[in-house]
C-alpha positions in Angstrom: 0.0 0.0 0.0 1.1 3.3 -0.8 0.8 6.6 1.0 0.0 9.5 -1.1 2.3 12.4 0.5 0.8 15.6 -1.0 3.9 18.0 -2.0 4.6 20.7 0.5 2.6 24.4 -0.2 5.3 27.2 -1.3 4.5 28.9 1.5 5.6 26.2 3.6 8.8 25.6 1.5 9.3 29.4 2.0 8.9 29.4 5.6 11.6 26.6 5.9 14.2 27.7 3.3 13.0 31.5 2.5 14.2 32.2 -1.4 15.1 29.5 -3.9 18.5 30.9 -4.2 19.0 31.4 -0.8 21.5 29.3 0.7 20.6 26.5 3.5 22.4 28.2 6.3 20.6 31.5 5.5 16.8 30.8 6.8 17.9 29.0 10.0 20.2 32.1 10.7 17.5 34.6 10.3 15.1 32.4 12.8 18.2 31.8 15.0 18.8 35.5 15.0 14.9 36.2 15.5 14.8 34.1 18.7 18.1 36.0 20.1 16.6 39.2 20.1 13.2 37.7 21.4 15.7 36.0 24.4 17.3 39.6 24.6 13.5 41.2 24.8 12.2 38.9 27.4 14.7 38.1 29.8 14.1 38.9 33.3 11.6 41.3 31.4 9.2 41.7 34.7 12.2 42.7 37.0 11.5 46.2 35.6 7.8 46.1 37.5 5.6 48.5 35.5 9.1 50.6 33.9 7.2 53.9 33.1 3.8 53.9 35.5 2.9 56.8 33.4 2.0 54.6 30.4 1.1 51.5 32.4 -1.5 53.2 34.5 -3.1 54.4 31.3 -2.8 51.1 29.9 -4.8 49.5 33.1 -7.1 52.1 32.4 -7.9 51.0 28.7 -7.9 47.6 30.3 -10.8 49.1 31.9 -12.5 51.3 29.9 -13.3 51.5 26.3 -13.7 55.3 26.3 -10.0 55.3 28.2 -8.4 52.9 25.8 -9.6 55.5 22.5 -8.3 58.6 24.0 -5.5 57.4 25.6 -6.7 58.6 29.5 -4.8 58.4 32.3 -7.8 56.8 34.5 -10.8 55.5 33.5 -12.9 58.5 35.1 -11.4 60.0 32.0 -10.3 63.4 33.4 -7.2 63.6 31.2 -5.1 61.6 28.9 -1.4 61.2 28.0 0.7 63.8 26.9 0.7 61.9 23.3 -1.6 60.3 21.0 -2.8 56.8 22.1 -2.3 54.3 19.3 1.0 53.4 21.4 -1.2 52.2 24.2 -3.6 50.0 22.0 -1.7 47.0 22.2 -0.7 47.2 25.9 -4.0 48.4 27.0 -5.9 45.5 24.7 -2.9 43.0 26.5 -4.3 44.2 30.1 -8.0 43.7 28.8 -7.4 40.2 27.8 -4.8 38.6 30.0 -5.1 41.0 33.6 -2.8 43.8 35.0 0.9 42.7 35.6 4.7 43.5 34.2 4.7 41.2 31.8 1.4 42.1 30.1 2.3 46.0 30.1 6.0 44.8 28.2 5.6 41.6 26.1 4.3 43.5 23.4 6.9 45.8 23.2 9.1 43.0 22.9 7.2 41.5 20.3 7.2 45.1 18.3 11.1 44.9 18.7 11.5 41.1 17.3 8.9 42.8 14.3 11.4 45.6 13.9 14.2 43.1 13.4 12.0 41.2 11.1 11.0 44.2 9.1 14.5 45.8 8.6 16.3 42.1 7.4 13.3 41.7 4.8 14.0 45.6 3.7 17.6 44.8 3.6 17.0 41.4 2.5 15.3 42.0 -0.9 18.2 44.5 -3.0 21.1 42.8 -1.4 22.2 39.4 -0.3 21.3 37.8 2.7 24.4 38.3 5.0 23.5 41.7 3.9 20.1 41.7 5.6 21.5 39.4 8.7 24.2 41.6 9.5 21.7 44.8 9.6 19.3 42.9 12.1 21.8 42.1 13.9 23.4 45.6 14.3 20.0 46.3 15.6 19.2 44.0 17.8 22.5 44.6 20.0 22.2 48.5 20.0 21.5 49.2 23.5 19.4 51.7 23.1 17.2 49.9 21.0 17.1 47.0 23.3 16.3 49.4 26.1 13.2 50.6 24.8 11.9 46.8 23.1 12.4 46.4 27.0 10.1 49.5 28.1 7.0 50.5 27.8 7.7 54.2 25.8 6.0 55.1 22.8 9.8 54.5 21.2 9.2 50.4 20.4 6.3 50.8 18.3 7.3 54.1 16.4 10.9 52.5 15.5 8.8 49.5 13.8 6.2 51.4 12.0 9.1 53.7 10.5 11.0 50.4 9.7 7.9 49.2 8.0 7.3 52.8 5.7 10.9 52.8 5.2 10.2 49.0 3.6 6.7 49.7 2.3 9.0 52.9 -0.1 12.0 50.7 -1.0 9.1 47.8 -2.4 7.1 50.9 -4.0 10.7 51.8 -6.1 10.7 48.7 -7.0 8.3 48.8 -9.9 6.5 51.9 -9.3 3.7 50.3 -7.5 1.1 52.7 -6.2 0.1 50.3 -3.2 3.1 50.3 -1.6 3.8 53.6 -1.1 0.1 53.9 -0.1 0.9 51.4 2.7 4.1 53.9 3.4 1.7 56.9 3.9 -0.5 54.2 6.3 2.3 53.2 8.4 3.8 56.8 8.5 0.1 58.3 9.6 0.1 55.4 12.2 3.5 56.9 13.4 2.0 60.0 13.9 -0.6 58.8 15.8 2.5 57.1 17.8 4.5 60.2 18.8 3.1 63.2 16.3 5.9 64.9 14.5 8.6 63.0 15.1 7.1 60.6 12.6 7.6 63.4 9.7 11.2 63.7 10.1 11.9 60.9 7.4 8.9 62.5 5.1 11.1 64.9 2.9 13.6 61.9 1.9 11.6 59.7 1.7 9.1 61.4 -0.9 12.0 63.3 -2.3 13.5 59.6 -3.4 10.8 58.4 -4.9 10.3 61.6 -7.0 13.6 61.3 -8.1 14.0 57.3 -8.6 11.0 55.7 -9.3 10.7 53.8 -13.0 8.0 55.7 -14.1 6.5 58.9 -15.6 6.8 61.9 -13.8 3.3 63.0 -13.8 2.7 59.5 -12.4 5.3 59.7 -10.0 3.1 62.7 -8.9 0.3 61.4 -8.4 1.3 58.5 -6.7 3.2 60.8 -4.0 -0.5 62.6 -3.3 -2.1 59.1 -3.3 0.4 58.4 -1.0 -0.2 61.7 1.5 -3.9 61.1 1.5 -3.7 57.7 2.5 -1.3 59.5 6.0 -3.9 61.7 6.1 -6.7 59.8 6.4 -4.6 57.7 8.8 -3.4 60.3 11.0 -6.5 62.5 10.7 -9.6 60.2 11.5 -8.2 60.3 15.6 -7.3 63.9 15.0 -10.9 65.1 13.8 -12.3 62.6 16.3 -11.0 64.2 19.5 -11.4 68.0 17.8 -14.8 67.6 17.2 -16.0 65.5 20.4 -17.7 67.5 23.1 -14.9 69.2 25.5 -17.6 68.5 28.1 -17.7 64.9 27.7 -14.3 63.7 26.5 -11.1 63.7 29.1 -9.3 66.7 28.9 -5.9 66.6 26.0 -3.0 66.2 28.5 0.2 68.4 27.7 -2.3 71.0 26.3 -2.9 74.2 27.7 -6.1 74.7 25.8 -7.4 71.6 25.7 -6.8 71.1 22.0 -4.8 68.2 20.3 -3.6 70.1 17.5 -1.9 72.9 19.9 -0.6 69.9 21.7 1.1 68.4 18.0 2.1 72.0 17.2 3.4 73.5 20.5 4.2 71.5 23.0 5.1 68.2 21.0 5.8 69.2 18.1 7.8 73.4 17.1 8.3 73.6 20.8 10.5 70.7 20.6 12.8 72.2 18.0 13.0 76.2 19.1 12.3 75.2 22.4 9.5 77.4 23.2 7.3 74.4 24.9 4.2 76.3 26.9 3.4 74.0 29.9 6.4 72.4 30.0 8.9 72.4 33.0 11.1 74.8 31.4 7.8 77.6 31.8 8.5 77.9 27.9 11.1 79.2 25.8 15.2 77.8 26.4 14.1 74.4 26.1 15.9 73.5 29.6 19.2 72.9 30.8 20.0 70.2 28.1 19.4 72.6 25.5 23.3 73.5 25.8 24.7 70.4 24.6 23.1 70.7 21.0 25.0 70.4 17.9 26.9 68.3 15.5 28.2 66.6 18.3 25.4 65.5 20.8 24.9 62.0 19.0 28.6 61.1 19.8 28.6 63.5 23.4 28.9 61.3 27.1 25.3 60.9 27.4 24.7 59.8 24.0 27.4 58.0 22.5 27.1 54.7 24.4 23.5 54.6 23.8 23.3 54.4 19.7 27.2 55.6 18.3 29.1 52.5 18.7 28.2 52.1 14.3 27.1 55.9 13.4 30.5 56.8 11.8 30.8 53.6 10.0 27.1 54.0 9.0 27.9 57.6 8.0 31.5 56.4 6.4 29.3 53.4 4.1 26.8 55.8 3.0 29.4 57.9 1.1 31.1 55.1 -0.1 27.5 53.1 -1.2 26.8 56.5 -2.9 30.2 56.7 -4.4 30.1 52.9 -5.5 26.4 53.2 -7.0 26.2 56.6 -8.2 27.0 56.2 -12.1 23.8 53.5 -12.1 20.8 54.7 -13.9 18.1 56.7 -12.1 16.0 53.9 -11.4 18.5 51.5 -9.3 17.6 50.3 -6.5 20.4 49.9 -4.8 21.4 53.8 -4.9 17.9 54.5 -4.3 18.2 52.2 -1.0 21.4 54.1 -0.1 19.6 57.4 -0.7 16.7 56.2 1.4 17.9 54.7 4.8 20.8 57.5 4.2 18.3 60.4 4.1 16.3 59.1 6.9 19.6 58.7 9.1 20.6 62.2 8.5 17.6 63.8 8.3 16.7 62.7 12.0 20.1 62.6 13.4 20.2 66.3 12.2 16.6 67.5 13.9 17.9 65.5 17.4 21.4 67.4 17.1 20.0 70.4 17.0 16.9 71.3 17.9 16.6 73.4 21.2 13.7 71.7 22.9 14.3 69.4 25.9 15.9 66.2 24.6 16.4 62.7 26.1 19.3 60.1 25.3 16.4 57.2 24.2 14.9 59.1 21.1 18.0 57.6 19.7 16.8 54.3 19.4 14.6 56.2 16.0 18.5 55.8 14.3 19.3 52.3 14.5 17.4 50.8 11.9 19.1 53.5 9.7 22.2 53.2 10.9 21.8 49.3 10.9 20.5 48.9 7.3 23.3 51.2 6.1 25.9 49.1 8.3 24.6 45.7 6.1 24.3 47.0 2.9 27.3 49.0 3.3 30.0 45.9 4.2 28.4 43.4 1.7 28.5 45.7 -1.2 32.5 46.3 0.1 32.8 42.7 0.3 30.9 41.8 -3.4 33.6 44.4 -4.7 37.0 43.4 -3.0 38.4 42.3 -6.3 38.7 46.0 -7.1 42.0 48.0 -5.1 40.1 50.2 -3.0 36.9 48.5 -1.5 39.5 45.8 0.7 40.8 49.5 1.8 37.1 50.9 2.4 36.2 47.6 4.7 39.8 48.0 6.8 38.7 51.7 7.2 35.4 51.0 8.3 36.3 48.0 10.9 39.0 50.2 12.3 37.0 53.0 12.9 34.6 51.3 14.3 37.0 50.0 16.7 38.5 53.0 17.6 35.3 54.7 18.3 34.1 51.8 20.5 37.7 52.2 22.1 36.9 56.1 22.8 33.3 55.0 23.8 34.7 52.4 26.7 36.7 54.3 27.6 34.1 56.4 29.1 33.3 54.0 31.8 36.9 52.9 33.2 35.8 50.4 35.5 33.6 48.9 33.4 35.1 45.4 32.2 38.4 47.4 31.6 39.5 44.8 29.3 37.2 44.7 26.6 38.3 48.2 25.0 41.6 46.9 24.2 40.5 43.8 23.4 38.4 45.4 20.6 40.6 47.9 19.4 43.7 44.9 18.9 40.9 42.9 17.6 39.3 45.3 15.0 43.5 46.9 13.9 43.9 43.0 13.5 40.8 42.3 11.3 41.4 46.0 9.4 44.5 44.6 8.0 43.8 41.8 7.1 40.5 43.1 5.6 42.6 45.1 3.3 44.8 42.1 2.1 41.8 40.0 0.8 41.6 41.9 -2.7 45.4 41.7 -2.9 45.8 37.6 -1.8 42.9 36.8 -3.8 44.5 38.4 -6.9 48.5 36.5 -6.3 48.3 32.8 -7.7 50.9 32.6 -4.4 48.8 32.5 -2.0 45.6 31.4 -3.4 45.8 28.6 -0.5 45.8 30.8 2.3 43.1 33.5 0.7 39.6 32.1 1.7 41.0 31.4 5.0 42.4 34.5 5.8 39.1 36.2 4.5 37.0 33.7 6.6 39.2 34.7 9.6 39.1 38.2 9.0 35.3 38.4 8.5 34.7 36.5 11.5 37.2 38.9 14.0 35.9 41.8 11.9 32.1 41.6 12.7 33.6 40.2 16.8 35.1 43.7 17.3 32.6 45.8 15.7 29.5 44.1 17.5 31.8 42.8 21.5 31.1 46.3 22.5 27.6 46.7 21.4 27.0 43.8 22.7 28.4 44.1 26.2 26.4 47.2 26.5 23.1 45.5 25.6 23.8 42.6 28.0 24.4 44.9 30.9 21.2 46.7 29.8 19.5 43.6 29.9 20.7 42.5 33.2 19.7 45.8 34.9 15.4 46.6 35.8 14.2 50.2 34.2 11.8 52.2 35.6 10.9 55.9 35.8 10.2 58.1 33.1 14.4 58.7 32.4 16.0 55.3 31.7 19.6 55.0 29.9 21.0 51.7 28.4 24.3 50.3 29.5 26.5 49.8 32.1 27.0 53.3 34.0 24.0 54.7 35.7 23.7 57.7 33.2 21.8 61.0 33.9 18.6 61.9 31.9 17.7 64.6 29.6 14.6 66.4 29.1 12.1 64.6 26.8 11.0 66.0 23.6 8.4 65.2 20.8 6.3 64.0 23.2 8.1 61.0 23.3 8.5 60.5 27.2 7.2 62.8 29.2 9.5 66.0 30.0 10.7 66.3 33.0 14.2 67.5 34.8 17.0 65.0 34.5 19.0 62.8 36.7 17.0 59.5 36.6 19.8 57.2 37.1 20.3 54.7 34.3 19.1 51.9 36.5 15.4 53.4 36.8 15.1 53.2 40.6 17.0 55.6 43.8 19.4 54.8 45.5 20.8 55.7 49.2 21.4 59.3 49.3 18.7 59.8 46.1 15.9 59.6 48.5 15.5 56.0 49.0 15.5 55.1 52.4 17.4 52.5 53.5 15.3 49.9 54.9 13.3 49.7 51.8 13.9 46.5 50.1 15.3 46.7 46.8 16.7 49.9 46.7 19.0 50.7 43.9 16.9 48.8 41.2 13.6 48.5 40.5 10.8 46.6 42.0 11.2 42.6 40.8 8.2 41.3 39.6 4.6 42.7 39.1 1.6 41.3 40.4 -1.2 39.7 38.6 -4.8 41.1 38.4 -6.3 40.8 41.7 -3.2 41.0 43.8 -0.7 43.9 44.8 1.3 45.5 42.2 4.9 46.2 43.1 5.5 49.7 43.9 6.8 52.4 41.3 9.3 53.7 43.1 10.9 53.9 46.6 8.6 56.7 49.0 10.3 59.9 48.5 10.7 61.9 51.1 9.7 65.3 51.2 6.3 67.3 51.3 3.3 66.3 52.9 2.7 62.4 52.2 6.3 62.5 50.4 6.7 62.2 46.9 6.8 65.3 46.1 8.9 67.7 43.9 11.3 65.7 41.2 11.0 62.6 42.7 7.1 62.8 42.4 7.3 64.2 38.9 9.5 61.7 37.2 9.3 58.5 38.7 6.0 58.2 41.4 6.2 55.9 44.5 5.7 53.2 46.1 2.1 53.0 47.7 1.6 50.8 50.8 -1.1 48.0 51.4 -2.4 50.2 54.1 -2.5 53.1 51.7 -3.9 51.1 49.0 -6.5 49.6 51.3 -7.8 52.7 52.6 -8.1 54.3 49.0 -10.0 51.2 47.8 -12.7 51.1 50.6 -15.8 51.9 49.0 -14.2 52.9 45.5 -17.5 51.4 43.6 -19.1 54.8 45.3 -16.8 57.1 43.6 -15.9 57.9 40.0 -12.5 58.7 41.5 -11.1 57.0 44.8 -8.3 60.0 44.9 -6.9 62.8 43.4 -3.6 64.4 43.3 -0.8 66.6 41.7 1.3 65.2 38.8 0.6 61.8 36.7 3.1 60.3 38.3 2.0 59.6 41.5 -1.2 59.6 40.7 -0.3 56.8 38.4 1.1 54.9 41.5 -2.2 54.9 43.7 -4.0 54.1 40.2 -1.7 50.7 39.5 -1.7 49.9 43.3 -5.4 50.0 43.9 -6.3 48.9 39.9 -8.9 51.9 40.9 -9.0 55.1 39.3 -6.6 58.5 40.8 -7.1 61.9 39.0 -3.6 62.8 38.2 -4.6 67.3 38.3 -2.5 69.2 36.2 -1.1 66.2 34.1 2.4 65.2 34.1 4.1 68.5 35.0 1.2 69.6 37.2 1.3 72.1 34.9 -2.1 71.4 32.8 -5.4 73.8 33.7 -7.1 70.6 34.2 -9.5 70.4 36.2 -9.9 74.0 37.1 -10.9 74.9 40.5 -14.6 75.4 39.9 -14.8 72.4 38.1 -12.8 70.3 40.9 -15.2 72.0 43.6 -18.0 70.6 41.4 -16.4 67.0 41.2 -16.5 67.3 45.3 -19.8 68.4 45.3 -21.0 66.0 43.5 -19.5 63.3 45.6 -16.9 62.1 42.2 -13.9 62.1 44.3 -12.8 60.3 47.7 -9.6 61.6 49.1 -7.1 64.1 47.8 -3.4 62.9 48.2 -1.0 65.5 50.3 2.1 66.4 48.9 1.7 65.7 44.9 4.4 66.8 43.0 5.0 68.8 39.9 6.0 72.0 38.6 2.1 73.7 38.3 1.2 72.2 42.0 1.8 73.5 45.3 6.0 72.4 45.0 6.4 74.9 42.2 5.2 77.2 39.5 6.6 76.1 36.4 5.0 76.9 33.0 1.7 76.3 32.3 -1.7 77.5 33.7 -1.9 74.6 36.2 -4.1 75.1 39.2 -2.8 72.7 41.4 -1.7 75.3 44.1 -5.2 76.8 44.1 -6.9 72.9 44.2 -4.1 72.1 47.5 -5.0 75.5 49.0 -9.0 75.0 48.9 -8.8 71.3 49.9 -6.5 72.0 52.8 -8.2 75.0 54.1 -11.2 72.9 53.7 -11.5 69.2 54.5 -10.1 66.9 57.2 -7.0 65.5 57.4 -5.8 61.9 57.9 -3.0 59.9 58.0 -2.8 56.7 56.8 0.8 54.8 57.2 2.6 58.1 57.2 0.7 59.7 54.1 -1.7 62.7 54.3 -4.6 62.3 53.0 -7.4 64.8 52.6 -11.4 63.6 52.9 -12.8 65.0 50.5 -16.5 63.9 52.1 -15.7 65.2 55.2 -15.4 69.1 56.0 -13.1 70.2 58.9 
């Protein structure tokens, strides 16, 4: 008897080998490579707790409410939303909604979006040059710290680095053969970015459209009209929310966080978007205007400065170096190549952004980076392989030793900046990457003397392999150590040393003075006490839904209730179960069980008692939201339990930065007003009981 075996589908035969002239090795690589960035991603992923609370309390309150999960709000009573549009919260809020509140819900999908990244950038790599070509680019980016750092967090950075990975792709397939749909799915993806973190998505805009005008194998009037195809379609994608949340009742929507008129639009446009890059940001902790004490450092050099260059530099000047040479190499092709249109693309987008981050006068922090290294990795991979498919000719063997030496070099300088830190490992790569730099260099020449055709393909197998170990030990030592260490707060750094934070900008993170150690939790003599366990990292593990949540952040001392000031603005605080039981006692009575000054602690009493906390004035404090009236009329109307002593942020009663807030006013009333209590040191104010 014979068994009819029915020949496998070409999908499944793709899955398992990938292109017919692919190579066997090449397929398993790329999963191999896949499930090392997923290991990277995941591990010890929940020792970070809830990494930014600002996000993940928003996230529980999608979880919770519809209405919450479409704006974006920072509670579901809906009283105001994040400083950004929401489409980053979607997947984490839709994560709590199915599977319960905990670490590992709020950050898996982030790690997923990260592995997708990878994905995304070898397939756009992948498809104009060979295979090691796209390999080497997802690796580059999957051991940039930086990038792991935020496919580790919960940020609006993970899913805005895919979705301009996948225009970036959606442009290079649309050259291809001047295909209308794909650079309509470029305008999608580029409105969904938008919709991620506003104008920072438009930054690769002008290249990207100017490329295809230029390069695409078609008519010019055609090439036209695709391009406006292509706009509407971001339009449409970026403008449904947008006319959505303009045209929706004031009265009966949450209130547009960041905003100091309550409008999205001034939100994209001031604070989040022109504010950013003359630094005249209205309601931000600067007051408006000077962007903030890391204004200073802008330039041609602030992507290779202290606080930058370890995050995303360690292949920036080989990336910069291969884009001349790819130019150079490509440039006599005819208009419509694809590999010089590749170059021109990922190039563009690399110095187009690099050049808005370097100089722009807003407030600025070191993780926006991560929006370079699928640039800089795709222009790493395409860069080498082309070298390497060209050795034969007398100067691309001298172009590779260049660009490995560099490299080594700069990682040498970079190291250096952190002595103690596996002291080692900067000479190791520097010897290592001279070594492989010469060597590089006599390929062409071995290859081309009958003497030593013997000794060629092993000396270029050996000079590959200690090449790519020098260029990627450093990177990679980095990303481990990033990896190894729990983030939270709103100010996290990658790597080893326990950098200081910038000031946020295009509403990527929220603003807020820096110092946020790189480690995302306080240390002794930070304002962590001693006795509280932990201290010096951030809280390990999260609970599930039904149970208690680990804390923010250590109690900060200070201010009535503590957490106030800095501490209470950047990072919230740790909420006890005597604090959390007392706020959750009769919560089914009230829209919300508390209110206080500043997201960030109210985010803290939200994700400890899974019950909603007004968070007044927004992140800063500094938001007219609610007014005083209208938060007299909340109490009146029996909406809010308790009001939480000592709140930070710079529009509540710890300062009187920019912005309209009324926090002082709300603090003065309540005070003046309602009883005290304390409740395991913390002040609270009851808000249904009058003095």
């Amino acid at each position: 008897m014979t068994t009819h075996v029915s020949p496998a589908s070409p999908l499944l035969v793709r899955l398992r080998r990938g292109r017919p002239e692919d190579a066997p090795w090449v397929r398993p690589a790329f999963l191999g490579l896949l499930v090392v960035a997923l290991v990277l991603n995941l591990w010890s992923l929940g020792d970070s707790g809830y990494a930014n609370s600002f996000y993940s309390a928003a996230a529980q309150a999608g979880g919770e409410s519809w209405k919450a999960l479409f704006f974006g709000s920072s509670d579901a009573g809906n009283s105001i939303t994040v400083d950004k549009p929401p489409v980053a919260l979607w997947p984490m809020a839709l994560s709590v909604r199915l599977f319960g509140l905990g670490s590992w819900q709020i950050l898996v999908p982030e790690a997923l979006m990260g592995v997708g990244t990878v994905a995304v950038l070898y397939a756009a790599v992948r498809r104009r040059f060979s295979a090691p070509a796209g390999l080497i680019a997802a690796a580059v980016l999957a051991l940039t710290p930086v990038a792991v750092l935020m496919f580790r967090f919960n940020n609006p950075d993970a899913l805005l680095a895919l979705l301009m990975t996948v225009a970036v792709y959606c442009v290079l397939r649309a050259l291809e053969g001047a295909r209308t749909r794909w650079l309509v799915w470029a305008g999608v993806a580029l409105g969904f970015a938008f919709l991620t973190k506003t104008l920072q998505a438009f930054l690769i805009l002008p290249p990207l459209a100017l490329v295809y005008a230029v390069c695409a194998p078609t008519t010019v009037r055609r090439r036209i009209g695709q391009l406006g195809a292509a706009g509407l379609a971001l339009v449409v994608a970026a403008g449904w929310w947008v006319a959505i949340v303009e045209l929706w009742p004031a009265a009966s929507r949450p209130y547009v966080g960041g905003s100091q008129n309550n409008s999205f639009l001034e939100l994209t446009f001031g604070y989040n978007g022109l504010g950013r890059i003359n630094g005249d940001e209205p309601g931000s902790v600067g007051g408006g205007g000077g962007g903030g004490p890391r204004s200073g450092d802008a330039g041609l050099g602030r992507m290779f400065g202290d606080s930058i260059g370890g995050q995303i530099s360690w292949l920036l000047p080989a990336a910069l170096f291969l884009l001349v040479v790819g130019l150079v190499l490509t440039w006599r092709a005819r208009r419509t190549d694809t590999a010089c249109a590749a170059f021109l693309v990922w190039g563009g987008a690399l110095l187009m952004t690099a050049g808005v981050f370097s100089f722009m006068a807003g407030i600025f922090h070191e993780y926006y980076t991560v929006a370079l290294a699928p640039y800089i990795a795709a222009l790493v991979g395409m860069g080498v392989t082309l070298l390497w498919e060209e050795r034969a000719k007398s100067l691309a063997p001298v172009a590779l030793g260049v660009t490995v030496a560099g490299t080594a070099v700069w990682a040498f300088v970079l190291l250096g900046r952190t002595p103690d830190y596996m002291p080692w490992l900067r000479w190791a790569v520097l010897v290592g990457g001279l070594i492989a730099a010469v060597a590089l260099t006599l390929v062409g020449r071995i290859g081309r003397d009958g003497r030593f055709r013997v000794l060629g393909p092993r000396l270029a197998t050996g000079a590959v392999v200690l090449a790519v170990a020098a260029s990627l030990a450093a990177p990679l030592a980095y990303t481990l150590s990033t990896v190894n260490t729990p983030h939270s707060g709103s100010i996290v750094t990658a790597g080893p040393a326990a950098a200081r934070g910038g000031f946020g900008g295009f509403g990527g993170g929220p603003g807020g003075p820096g110092g946020g150690p790189g480690d995302g939790g306080p240390r002794e003599g930070d304002g962590a006490p001693p006795e509280w366990p932990g201290a010096g990292q951030a809280p390990r593990g999260a609970g599930g839904q039904g149970q208690q949540p680990p804390p923010a952040l250590a109690r900060q001392p200070g201010g009535a209730g503590g957490g106030g000031g800095m501490a209470g603005l950047l990072d919230g605080r740790a909420v006890s179960a005597e604090l959390a039981a007392a706020l959750k006692k009769d919560a089914d009575d009230y829209t919300w069980v508390a209110a206080t000054i500043g997201s960030q602690n109210a985010a803290s009493n939200q994700l400890a008692t899974g019950e909603p906390v007004m968070a007044i004035g927004g992140f800063n404090g500094s938001d007219p939201s609610p007014t005083l009236e209208q938060f007299k009329q909340y109490v009146a109307d029996g909406e809010i339990h308790y009001f939480l002593g000592g709140g930070g942020g710079f529009g509540g009663r710890f300062g009187g930065g920019g912005g309209n807030g009324t926090g002082t006013a709300v603090s003065t009333w309540v005070e003046s007003t309602f009883k005290q209590v304390t409740v395991d040191g913390e002040t609270l104010y009851d808000l249904t009981a009058e003095k």
